[in-house]
N, C-alpha and C positions, 0 to 999 in steps of 0.2 A: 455816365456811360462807361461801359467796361471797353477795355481794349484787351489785343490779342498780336501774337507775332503771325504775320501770313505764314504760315507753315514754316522751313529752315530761315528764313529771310528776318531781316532786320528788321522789316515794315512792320510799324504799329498799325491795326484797322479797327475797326467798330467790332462788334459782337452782333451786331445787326447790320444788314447789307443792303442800300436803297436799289433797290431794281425800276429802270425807267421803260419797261414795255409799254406800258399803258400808257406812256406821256406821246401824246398826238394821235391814235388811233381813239383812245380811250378819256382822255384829258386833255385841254387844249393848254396852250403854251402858258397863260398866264396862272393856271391853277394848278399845272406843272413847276412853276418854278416857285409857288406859296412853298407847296410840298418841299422841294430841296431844300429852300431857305429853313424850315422848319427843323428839315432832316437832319442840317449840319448846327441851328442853333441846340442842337440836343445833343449833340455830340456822335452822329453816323460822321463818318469820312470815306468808306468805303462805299462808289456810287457804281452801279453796273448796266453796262448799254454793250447794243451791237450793230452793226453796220446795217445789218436787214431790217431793225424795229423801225416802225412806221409801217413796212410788207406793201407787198401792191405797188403800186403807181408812186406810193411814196416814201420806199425804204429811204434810210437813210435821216426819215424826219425826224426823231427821237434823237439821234446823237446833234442834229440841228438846233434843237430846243435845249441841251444842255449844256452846246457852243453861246448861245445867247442868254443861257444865266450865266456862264463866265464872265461874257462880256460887263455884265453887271459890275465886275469888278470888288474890291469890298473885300478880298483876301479870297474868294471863292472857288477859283482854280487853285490857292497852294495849297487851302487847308483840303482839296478833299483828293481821294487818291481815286483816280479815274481806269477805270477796267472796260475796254469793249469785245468784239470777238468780230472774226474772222472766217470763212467759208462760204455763205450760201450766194446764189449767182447775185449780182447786185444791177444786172440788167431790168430794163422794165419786163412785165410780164408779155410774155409771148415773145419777146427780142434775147431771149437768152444767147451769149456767144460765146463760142470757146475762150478758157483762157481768162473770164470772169468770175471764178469761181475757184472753190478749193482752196488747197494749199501747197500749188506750184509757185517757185520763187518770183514770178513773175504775178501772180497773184497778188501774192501777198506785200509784195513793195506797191503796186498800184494802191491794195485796200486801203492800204498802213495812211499812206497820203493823202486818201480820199477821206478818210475818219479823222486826219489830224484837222484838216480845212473845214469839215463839218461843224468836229468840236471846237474851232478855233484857240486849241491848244499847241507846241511846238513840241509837247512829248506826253506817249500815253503810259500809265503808271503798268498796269496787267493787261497786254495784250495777248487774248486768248483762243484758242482753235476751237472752236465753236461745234465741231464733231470731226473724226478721224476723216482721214484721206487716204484710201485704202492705195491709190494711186502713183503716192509722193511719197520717195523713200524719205527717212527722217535728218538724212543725213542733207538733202538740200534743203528741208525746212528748215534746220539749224543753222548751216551756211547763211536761208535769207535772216535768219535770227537774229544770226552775230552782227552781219551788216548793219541792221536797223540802230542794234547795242550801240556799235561803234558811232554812228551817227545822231546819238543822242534823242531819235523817234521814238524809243521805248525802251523802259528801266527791266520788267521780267515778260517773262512767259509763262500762262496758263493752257489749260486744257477746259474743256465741259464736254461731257456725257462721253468720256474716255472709259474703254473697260480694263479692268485691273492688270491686263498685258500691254496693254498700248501702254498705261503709262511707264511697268517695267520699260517696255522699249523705248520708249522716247527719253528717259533718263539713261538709260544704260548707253545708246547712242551716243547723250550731249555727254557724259563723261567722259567717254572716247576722246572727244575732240575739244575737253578740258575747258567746258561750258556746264554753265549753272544748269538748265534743261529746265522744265516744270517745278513751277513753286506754288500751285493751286490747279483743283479739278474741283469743276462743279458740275454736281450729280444729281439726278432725280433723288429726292431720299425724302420720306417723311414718315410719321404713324402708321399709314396705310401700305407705302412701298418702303421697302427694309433689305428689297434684293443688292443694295449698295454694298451694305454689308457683311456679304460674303468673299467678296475680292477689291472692289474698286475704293473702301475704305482702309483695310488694311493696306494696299498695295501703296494708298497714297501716305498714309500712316508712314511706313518703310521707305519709302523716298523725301518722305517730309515735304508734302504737300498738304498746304491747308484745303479743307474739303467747305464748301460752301453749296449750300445742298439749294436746289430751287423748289416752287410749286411747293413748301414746306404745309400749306392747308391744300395739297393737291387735289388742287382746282374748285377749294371753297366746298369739301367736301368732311373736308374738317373744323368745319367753321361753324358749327352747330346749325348746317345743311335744315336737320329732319323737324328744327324749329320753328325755323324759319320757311321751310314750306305748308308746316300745319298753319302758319298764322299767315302765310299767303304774300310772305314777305321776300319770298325767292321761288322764281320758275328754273328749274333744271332741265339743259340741253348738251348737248352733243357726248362727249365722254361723263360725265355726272352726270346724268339719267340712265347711262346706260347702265352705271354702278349700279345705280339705287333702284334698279330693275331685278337686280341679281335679289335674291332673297337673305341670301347668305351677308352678302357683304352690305345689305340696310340693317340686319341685324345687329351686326358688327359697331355699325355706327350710332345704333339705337341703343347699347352698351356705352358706349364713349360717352355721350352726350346725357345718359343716367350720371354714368361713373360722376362725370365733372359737374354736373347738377346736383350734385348730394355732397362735393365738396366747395359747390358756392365760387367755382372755377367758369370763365368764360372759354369754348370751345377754343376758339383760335388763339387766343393767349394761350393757353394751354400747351398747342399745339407748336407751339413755336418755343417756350417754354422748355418743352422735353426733347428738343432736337438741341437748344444749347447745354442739355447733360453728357450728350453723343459724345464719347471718346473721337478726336479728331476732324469735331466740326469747328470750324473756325468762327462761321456765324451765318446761320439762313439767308434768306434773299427775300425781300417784304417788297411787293409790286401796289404799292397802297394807287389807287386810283381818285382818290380823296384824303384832304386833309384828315378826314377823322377814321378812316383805315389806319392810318399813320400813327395816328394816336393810339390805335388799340395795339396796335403791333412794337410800340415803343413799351405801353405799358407791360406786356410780357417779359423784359426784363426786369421786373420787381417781384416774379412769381419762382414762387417756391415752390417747386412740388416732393409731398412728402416721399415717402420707401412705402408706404401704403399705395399711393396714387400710382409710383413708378411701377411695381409690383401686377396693379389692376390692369394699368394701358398693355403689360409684356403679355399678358393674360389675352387679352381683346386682342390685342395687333401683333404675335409673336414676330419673332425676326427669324431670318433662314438658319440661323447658324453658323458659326466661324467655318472656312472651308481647309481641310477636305473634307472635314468630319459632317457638313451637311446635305455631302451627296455620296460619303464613302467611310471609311472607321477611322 
């Protein structure tokens, strides 16, 4: 396993990033916790939850199930550096109440407490803002920040799906008040979506935030999709069908999946692959829902791809362009 520094920060993490969405919606606890034990016998450290996974009637379950492989013991909370996030209402559905939600200071020490008890941890390694708060100047979320710091609840603070001015401001902010401010944003980014690109990778770049991109086969549509449905081995719903309705972008994909078929390259390796070339990615986020997901997704760090290969995918899937110059000279 490669490692990496989170963005300015001292932290060593994986090059690969265990994502637990799918543990309890999608995997039930015991074949959940094969998966982590596996993740961490390979050398991932870097695990990623948030207070809503589980969703419905049972947010919350996901960072429950990664409280109870803690418990397992075994060295298993030191060795792994634990990240969750923070924002959406954590009410049952249809009980939403003011004041459960966001990132007003009052929020956020409620969430902070309720994710520590879940995870049955006493501190969380990246506790991250889950999306902006157009509502809560930055100036008391760092206030509740500092507190948490000072009280030993949580060592950094991250961001996800920040755009390239929010993070400017929430750094320029904690500097003011002579706070570290964001040391990771995780962004949509992959082959397919490249609008990161244009602000929210350099911006994070510039403040020295490691970028940890999610949905890196976004949403299994880089995952050699157009194969796996000619051999009847995947039905496509909701946003991937609607893709692969478009004419254009099945095209697009029916490229890809030549391209890495004539280099004897598996899709989603690949795929994962050429985001750890990305200037300023720290390391994807692999949501494996089975043991043997995990496996393919491990095996991508042993894939090379050549200046031919990188050259075809810029070709198939161009990027916006550095900004201004991609919307101006």
């Amino acid at each position: 396993m490669e490692y990496t520094q989170l963005g300015r920060t001292g932290l060593k993490v994986s090059r690969l990033v265990l994502g637990t969405m799918n543990f309890g919606p999608q995997t039930d606890e015991a074949t959940s916790h094969t998966i982590m034990d596996t993740a961490l016998d390979a050398g991932l450290n870097l695990f990623d939850t948030a207070n809503v996974y589980g969703w419905g009637e049972n947010k919350g379950r996901t960072e429950e199930i990664v409280g109870s492989w803690f418990a397992q013991g075994g060295g298993r909370r030191d060795r792994t550096v634990i990240a969750t996030k923070v924002y959406g209402n954590m009410g049952a559905d249809g009980e939403a109440w003011p004041n459960h939600d966001k990132l007003s200071a009052v929020n956020i020490r409620r969430a902070v407490d309720a994710s520590l008890k879940r995870l049955g941890t006493d501190y969380i390694d990246v506790y991250q803002f889950h999306h902006v708060d157009r509502s809560t100047p930055f100036e008391e979320i760092w206030q509740a920040v500092d507190v948490l710091i000072q009280q030993g609840k949580i060592v950094y603070a991250g961001s996800s799906n920040f755009p390239g001015y929010k993070i400017a401001q929430a750094n320029e902010t904690a500097a003011r008040r002579g706070a570290v401010g964001l040391v990771s944003e995780q962004c949509l980014y992959n082959l397919f979506e490249r609008r990161a690109e244009m602000e929210v990778i350099p911006a994070a770049q510039e403040y020295g935030l490691g970028v940890i991109p999610w949905s890196p086969l976004h949403g299994g549509l880089l995952g050699g999709v157009l194969k796996k449905e000619a051999e009847g081995k995947r039905r496509t719903e909701g946003r991937a069908a609607a893709t692969l309705a478009d004419p254009t972008s099945r095209a697009k994909l029916q490229a890809y999946e030549d391209l890495l078929d004539k280099h004897g390259l598996e899709p989603g390796e690949a795929a994962l692959a050429w985001l750890l070339t990305r200037p300023g990615v720290t390391g994807p986020i692999v949501g494996p829902r089975t043991p043997e997901q995990l496996a393919s997704a491990l095996r991508a760090l042993e894939v090379e791809l050549s200046d031919e290969v990188l050259s075809a995918l810029d070709e198939i899937f161009p990027g916006p362009g550095p900004s201004p110059e991609a919307f101006a000279w």
